[in-house]
LOFI-837119 format. One record per residue (C-alpha): chain; x, z, y. Coordinates in nm, 4 decimals, m for minus. Example, Ala and Ser with C-alpha at 12.3 -4.5 7.8 and 13.67 -1.06 7.14 Angstrom:
REM LOFI-837119
PT   chain          X          Z          Y
PT       A     1.2300     0.7800    m0.4500
PT       A     1.3670     0.7140    m0.1060
END
This chain:
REM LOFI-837119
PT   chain          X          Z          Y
PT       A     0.0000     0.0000     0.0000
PT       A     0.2782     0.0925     0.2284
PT       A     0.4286    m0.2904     0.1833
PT       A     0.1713    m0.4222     0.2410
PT       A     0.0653    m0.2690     0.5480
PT       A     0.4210    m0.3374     0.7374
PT       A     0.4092    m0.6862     0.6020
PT       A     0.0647    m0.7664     0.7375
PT       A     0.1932    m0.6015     1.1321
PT       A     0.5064    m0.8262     1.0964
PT       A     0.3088    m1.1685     1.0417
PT       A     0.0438    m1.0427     1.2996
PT       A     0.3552    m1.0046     1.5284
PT       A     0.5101    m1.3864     1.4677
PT       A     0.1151    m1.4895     1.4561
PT       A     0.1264    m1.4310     1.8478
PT       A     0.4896    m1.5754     1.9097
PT       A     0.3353    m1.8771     1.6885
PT       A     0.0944    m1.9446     1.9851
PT       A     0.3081    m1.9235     2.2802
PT       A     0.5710    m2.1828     2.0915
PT       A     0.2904    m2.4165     2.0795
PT       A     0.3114    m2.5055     2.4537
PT       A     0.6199    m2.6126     2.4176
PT       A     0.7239    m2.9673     2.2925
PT       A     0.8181    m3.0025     1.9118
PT       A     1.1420    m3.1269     1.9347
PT       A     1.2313    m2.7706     2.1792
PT       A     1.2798    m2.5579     1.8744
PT       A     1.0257    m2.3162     1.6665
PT       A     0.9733    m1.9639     1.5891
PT       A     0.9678    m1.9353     1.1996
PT       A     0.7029    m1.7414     1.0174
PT       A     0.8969    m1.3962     0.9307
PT       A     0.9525    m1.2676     0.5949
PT       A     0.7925    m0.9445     0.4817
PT       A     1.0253    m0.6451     0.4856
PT       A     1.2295    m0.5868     0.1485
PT       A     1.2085    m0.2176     0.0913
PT       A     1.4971    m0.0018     0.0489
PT       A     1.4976     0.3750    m0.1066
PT       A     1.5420     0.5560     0.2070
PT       A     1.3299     0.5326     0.5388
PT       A     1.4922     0.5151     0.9188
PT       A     1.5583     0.8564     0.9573
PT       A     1.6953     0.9310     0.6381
PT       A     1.9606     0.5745     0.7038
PT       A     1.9734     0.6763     1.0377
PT       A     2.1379     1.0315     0.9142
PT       A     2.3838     0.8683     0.7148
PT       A     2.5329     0.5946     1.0068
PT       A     2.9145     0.7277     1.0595
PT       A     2.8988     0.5636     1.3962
PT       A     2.5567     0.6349     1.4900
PT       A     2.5668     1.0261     1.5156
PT       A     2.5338     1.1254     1.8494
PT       A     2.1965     0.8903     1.8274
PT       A     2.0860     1.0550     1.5120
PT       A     2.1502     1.3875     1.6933
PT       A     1.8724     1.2909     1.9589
PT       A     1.6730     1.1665     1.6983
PT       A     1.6643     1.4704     1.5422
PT       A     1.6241     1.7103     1.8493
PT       A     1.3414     1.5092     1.9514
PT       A     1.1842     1.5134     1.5591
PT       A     1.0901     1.1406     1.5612
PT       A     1.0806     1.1246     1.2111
PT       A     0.7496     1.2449     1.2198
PT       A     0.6446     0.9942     1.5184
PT       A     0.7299     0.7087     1.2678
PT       A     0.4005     0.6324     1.0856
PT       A     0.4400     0.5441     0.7286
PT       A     0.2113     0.2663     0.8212
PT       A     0.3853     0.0913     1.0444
PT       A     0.7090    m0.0897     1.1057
PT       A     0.9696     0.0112     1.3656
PT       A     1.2955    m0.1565     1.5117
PT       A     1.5610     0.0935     1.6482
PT       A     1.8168    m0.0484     1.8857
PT       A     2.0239     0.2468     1.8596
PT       A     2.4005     0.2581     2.0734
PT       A     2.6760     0.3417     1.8875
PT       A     2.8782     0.6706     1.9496
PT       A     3.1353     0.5059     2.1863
PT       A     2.8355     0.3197     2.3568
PT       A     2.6673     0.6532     2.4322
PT       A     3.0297     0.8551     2.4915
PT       A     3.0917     0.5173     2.7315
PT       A     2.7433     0.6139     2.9169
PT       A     2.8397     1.0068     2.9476
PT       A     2.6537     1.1217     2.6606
PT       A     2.8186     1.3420     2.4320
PT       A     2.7081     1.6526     2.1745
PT       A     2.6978     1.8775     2.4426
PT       A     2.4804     1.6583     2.6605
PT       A     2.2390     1.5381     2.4177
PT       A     2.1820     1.9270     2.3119
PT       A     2.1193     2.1115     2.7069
PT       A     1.9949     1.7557     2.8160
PT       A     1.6162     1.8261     2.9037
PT       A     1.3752     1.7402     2.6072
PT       A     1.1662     1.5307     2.8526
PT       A     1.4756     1.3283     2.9625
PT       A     1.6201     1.2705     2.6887
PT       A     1.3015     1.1689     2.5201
PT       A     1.2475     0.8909     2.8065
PT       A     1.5871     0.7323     2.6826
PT       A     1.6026     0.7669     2.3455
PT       A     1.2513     0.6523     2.2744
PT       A     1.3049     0.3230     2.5195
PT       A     1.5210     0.2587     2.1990
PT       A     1.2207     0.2085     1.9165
PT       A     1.0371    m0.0777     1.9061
PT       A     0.7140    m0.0779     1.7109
PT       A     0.7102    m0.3873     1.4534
PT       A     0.9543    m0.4421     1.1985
PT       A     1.1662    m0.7284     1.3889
PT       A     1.4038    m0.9142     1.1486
PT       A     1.6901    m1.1397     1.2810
PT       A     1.5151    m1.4671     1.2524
PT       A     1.2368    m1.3193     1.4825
PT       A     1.4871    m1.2499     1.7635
PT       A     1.7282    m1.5609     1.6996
PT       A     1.4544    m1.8825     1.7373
PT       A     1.3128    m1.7495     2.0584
PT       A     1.3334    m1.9280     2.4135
PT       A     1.2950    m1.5663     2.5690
PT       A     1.3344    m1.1941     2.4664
PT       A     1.0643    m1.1157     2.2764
PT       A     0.8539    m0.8492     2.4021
PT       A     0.8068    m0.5128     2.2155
PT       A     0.6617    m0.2226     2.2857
PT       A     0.8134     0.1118     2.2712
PT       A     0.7974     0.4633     2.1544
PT       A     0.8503     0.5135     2.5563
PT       A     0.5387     0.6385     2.7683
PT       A     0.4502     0.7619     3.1010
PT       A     0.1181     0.9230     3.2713
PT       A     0.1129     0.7814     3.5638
PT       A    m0.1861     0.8273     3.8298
PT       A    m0.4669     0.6071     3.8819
PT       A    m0.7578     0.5594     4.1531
PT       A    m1.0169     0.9035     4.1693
PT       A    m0.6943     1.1322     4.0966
PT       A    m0.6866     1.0282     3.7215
PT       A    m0.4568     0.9814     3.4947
PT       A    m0.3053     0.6908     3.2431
PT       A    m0.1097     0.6323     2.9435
PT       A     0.2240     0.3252     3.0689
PT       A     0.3730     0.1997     2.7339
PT       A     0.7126     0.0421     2.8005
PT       A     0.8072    m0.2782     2.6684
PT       A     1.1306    m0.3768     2.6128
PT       A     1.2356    m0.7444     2.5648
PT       A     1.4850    m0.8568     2.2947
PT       A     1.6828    m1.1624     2.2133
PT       A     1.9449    m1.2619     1.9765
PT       A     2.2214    m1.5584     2.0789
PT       A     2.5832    m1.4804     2.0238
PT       A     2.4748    m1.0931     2.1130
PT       A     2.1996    m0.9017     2.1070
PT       A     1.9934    m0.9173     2.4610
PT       A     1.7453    m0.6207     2.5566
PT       A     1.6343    m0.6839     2.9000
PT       A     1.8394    m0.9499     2.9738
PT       A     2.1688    m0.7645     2.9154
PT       A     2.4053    m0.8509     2.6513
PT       A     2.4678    m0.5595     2.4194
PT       A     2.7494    m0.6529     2.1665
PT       A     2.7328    m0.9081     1.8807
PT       A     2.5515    m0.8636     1.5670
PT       A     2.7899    m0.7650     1.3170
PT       A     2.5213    m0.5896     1.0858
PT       A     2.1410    m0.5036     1.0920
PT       A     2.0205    m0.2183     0.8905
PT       A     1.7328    m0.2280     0.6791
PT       A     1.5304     0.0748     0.5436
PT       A     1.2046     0.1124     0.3789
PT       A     1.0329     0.1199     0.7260
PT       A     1.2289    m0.1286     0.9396
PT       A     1.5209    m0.2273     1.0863
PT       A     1.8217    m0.0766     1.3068
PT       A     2.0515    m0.2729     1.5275
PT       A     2.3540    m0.0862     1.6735
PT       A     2.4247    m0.1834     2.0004
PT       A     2.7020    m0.1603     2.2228
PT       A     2.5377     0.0194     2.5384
PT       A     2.1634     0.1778     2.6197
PT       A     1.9229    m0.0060     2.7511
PT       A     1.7815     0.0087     3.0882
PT       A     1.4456     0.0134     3.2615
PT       A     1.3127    m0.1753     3.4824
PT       A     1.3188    m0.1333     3.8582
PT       A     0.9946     0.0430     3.9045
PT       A     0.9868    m0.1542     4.2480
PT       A     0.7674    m0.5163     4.2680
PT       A     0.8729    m0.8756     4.3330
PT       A     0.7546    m0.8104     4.7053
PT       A     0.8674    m0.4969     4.7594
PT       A     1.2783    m0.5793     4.6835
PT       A     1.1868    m0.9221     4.9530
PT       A     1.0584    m0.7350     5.2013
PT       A     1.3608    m0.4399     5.1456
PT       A     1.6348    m0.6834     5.1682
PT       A     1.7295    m0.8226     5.5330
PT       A     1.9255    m1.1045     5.3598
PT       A     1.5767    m1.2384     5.2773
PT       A     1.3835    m1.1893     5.6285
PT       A     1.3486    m1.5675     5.6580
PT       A     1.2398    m1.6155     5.2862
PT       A     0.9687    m1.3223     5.3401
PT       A     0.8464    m1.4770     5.6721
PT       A     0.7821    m1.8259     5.4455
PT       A     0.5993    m1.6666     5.2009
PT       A     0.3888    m1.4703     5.4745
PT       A     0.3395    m1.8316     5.6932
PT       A     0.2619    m2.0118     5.3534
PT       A    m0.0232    m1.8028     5.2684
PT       A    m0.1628    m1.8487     5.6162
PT       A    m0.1332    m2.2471     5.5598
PT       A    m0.2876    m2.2775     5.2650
PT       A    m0.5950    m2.0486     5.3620
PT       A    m0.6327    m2.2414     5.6468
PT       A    m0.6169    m2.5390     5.4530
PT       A    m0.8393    m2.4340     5.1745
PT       A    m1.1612    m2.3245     5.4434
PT       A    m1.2009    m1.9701     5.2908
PT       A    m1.0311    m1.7174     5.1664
PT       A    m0.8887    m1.6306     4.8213
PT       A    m0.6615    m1.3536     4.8118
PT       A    m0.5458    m1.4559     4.4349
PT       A    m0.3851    m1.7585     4.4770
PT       A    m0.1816    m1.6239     4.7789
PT       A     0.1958    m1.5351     4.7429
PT       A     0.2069    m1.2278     4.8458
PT       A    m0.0251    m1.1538     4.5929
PT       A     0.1260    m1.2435     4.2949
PT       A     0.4611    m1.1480     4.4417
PT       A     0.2810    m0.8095     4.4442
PT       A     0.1106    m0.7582     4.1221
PT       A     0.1849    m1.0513     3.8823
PT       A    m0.0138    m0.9421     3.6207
PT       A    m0.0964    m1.2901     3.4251
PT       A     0.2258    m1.3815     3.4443
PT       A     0.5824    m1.2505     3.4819
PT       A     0.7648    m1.4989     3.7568
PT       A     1.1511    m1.5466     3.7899
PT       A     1.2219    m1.6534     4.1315
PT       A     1.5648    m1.7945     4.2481
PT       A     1.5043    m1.6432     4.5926
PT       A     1.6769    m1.8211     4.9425
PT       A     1.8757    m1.6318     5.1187
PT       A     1.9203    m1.6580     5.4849
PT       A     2.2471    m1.8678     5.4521
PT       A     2.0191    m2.1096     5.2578
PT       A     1.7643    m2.1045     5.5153
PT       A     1.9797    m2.2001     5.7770
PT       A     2.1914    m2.4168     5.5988
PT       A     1.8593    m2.6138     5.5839
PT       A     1.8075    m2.6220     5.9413
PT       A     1.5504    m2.2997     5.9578
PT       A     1.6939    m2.0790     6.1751
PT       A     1.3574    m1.9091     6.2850
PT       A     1.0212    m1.8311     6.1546
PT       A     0.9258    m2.0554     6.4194
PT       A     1.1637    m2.3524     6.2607
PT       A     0.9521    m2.2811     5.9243
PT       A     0.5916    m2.2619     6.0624
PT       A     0.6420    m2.5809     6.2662
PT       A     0.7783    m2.7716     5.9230
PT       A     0.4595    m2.6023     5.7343
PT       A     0.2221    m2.7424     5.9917
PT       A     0.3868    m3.0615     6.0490
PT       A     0.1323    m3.2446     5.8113
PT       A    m0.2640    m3.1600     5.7060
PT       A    m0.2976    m2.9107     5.4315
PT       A    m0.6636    m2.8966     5.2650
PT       A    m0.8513    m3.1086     5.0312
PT       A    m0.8004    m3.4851     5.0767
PT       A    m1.0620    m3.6308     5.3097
PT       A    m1.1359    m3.9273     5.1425
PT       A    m1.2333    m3.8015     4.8843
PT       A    m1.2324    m3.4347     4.8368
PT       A    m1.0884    m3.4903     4.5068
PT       A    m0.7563    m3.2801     4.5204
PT       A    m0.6127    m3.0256     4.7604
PT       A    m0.2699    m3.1569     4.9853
PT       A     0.0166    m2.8870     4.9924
PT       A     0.2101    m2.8212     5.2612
PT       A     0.5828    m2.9691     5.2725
PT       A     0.6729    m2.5372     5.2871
PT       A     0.4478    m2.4779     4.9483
PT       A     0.6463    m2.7714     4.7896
PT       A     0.9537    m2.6159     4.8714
PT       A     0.9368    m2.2223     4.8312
PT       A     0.7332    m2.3236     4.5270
PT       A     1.0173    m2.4999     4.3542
PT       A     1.2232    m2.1739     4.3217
PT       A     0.9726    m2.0513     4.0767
PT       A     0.9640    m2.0024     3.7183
PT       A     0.7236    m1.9931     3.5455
PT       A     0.3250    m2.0330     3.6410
PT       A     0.0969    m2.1116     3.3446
PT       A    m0.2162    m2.0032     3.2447
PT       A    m0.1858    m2.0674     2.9111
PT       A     0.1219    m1.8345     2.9089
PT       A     0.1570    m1.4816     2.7674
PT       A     0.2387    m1.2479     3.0404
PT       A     0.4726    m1.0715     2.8288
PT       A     0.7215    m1.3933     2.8917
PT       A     1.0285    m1.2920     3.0951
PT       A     1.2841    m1.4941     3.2184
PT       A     1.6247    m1.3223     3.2895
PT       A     1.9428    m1.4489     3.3771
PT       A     2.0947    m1.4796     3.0369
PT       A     1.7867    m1.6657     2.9981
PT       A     1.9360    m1.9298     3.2225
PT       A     2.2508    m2.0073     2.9543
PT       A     2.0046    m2.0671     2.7096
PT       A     1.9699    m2.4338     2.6371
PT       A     1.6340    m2.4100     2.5253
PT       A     1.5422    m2.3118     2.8324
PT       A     1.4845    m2.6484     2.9608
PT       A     1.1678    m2.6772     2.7376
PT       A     0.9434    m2.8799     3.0174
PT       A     0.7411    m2.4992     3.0087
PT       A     0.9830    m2.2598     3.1318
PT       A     1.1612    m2.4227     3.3808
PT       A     0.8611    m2.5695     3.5549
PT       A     0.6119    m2.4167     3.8177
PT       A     0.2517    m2.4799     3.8001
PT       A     0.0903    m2.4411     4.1059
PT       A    m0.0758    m2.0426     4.1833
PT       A    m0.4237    m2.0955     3.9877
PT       A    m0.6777    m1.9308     4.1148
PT       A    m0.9370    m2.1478     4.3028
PT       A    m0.6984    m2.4418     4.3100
PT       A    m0.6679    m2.4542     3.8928
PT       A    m0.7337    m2.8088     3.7984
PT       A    m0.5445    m2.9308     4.1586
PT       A    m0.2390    m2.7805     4.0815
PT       A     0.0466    m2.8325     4.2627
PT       A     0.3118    m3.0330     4.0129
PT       A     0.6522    m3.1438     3.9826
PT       A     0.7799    m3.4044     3.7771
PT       A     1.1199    m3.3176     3.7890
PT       A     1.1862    m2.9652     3.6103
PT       A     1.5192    m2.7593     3.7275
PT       A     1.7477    m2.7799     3.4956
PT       A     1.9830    m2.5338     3.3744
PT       A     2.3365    m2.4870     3.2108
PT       A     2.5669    m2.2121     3.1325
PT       A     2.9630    m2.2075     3.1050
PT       A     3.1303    m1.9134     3.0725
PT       A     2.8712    m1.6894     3.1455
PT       A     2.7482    m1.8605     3.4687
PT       A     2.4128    m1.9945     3.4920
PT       A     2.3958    m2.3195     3.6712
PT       A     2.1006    m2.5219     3.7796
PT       A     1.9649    m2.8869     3.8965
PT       A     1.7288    m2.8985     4.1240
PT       A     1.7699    m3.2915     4.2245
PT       A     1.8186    m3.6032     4.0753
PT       A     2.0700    m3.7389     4.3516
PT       A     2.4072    m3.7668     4.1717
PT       A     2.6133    m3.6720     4.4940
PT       A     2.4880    m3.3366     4.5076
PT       A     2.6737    m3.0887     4.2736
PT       A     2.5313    m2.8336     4.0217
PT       A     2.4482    m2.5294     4.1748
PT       A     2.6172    m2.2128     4.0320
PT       A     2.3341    m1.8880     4.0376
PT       A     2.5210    m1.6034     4.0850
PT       A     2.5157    m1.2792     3.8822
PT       A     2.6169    m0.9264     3.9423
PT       A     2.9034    m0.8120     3.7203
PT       A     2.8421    m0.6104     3.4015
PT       A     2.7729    m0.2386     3.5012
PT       A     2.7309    m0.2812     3.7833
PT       A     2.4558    m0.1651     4.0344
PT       A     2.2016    m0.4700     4.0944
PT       A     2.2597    m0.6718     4.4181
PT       A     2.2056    m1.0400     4.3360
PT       A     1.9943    m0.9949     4.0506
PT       A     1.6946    m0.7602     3.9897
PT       A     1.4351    m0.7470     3.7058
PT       A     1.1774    m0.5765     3.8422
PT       A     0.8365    m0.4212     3.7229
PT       A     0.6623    m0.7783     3.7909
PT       A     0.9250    m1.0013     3.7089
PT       A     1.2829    m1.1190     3.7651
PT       A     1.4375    m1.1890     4.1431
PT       A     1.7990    m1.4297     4.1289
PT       A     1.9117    m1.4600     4.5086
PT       A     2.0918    m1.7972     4.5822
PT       A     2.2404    m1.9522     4.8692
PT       A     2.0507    m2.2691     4.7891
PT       A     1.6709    m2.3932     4.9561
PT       A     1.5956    m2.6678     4.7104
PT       A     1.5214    m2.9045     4.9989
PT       A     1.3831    m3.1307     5.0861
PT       A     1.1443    m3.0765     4.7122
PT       A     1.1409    m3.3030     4.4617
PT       A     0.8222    m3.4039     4.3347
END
């Protein structure tokens, strides 16, 4: 009974990632079916107890008593650091043992995945695939109550093992035990920025000129449309996000006025410089404005059809599958525009070489690849931030004029 229970959650799990794959072209790759779990004698925390290099883990583990969290039910993946991964991060014996139950629940738990994940699951995947965790949070809601916040954690396998976009150390063995699997990894995981998409813009004064498109944009296009729809507005999806997760390679200021936009003046005079609003001959379809067809361009993804659990990091970028004609391409905001979408023909197009992301944005041959910069392993987050609602890449690049 216990076999077949896990092995039913694990093809419910690549059920789902079965579905998402099929909006992407056949000859992009698939995601296999997975194969049921082959049971071993002892369960997770009795292999985890018996890891030479995985003590200080097993220690929490222990403190904590998740061996009677884990349901004999159910399938779990543990992503569990290594000894010098968690002595690297300052966490020895002596921490793990006065360290605050609460605390070190929070990071220790951000660590098991429910769902027996095998390495097939992780390796045939455009994008981490998202898991939930062990990890919760009450967290206030409207009328002074009070919810449950799962955490999800997003995992990939491609030369190392991903979790949230970072790289964590190469595979060099996956443990199996009657209940699941454990990967040993070469550095803890880390949460997400609590922040939103619109809240690190509006923070960062070396995007002023990017906010004050976004803000002019939305005023465009409501203009344009004749009434108003908060949804399909920027600032509202840069603010909650919640059908989709975008990835936005975000102009700086240098980019800005590199293009010739010194001003928020210089930007609302090109966004007005041609009608916005349905077509008047017809009615038929809704004309952008030349601002939309630019700020637009730096997005990935939009798609209805999309899971929202889809997150595109930087070490997404290097990913060659990335350039699936899905994830590289923006679809217009939705909303009461959805059938008039605004479209590109020409996705980016990106590349990786030695650990730089690099991407196309044009088709004329005299302009070079664009390198995306990163911040440097460990280090705090200044060019890149993945963020509660999605990812944010700055660049020193407006992809103008657009290509459509």
């Amino acid at each position: 009974m216990k076999l077949q229970t896990v092995y039913i959650y694990t093809i419910t799990l690549f059920s789902s990632l079965a579905m998402l794959s099929s909006c992407i072209k056949s000859t992009d790759g698939f995601i296999p079916k997975s194969v049921s779990i082959r049971y071993e004698e002892k369960s997770l925390a009795d292999v985890l107890a018996g890891e030479k290099n995985l003590t200080l883990f097993n220690q929490a583990f222990t403190r904590l008593s998740l061996a009677g969290q884990l349901s004999e039910n159910t399938g779990y993946t543990i992503f569990a650091p290594t000894d010098s991964a968690l002595n690297a991060a300052g966490i020895t014996t002596q921490v793990i043992s006065s360290m605050p139950v609460s605390d070190l629940r929070k990071l220790i738990t951000l660590h098991i995945a429910i769902g027996a994940v095998d390495k097939p699951a992780l390796e045939n995947t455009v994008t981490g695939v998202g898991l939930t965790t062990l990890n919760q949070d009450t967290v206030p809601t409207a009328n002074n109550g009070t919810t449950i916040r799962v955490t999800q954690i997003y995992a990939r396998l491609g030369g190392s093992v991903y979790l949230n976009g970072d790289a964590k150390g190469a595979v060099k063995m996956i443990i199996k035990a009657s209940n699941g699997y454990i990967y040993p990894i070469s550095g803890t995981i880390k949460q997400f920025d609590s922040r939103t998409l619109l809240d690190a813009i509006k923070s960062d004064p070396d995007l002023s000129l990017y906010y004050e498109a976004v803000i002019i944009g939305d005023s465009v296009r409501q203009a344009g449309l004749g009434f108003e729809d908060k949804s399909i507005t920027d600032v509202n999806i840069l603010e909650n996000a919640v059908s989709f997760m975008p990835t936005i390679l975000a102009p700086t200021n240098k980019a800005f006025q590199d293009a010739g936009f010194n001003t928020a003046d210089d930007i609302r005079q090109f966004a007005t410089s041609a009608y916005v609003g349905y077509d008047l001959a017809t009615g038929a379809y809704f004309e952008y404005s030349k601002l939309d067809s630019v700020l637009e361009r730096h997005v990935l993804y939009r798609s209805g059809n999309l899971s929202a659990n889809v997150r595109i990091f930087y070490s997404d970028l290097l990913n060659p599958a990335i350039n699936n004609g899905v994830y590289n391409t923006y679809f217009g905001p939705g909303g009461s525009l959805t059938g008039i979408e605004l479209k590109f023909s020409k996705p980016l197009f990106f590349s990786g070489s030695a650990g730089d992301a690099y991407v196309k944005w044009t088709d004329d041959a005299t302009t070079p690849l664009l390198r995306i910069p990163h911040d440097a392993p460990g280090s705090p987050p200044v060019l890149n931030h993945n963020l509660s609602n999605g990812t944010l890449i700055k660049v020193d690049k407006l992809f103008y004029p657009a290509v459509k």
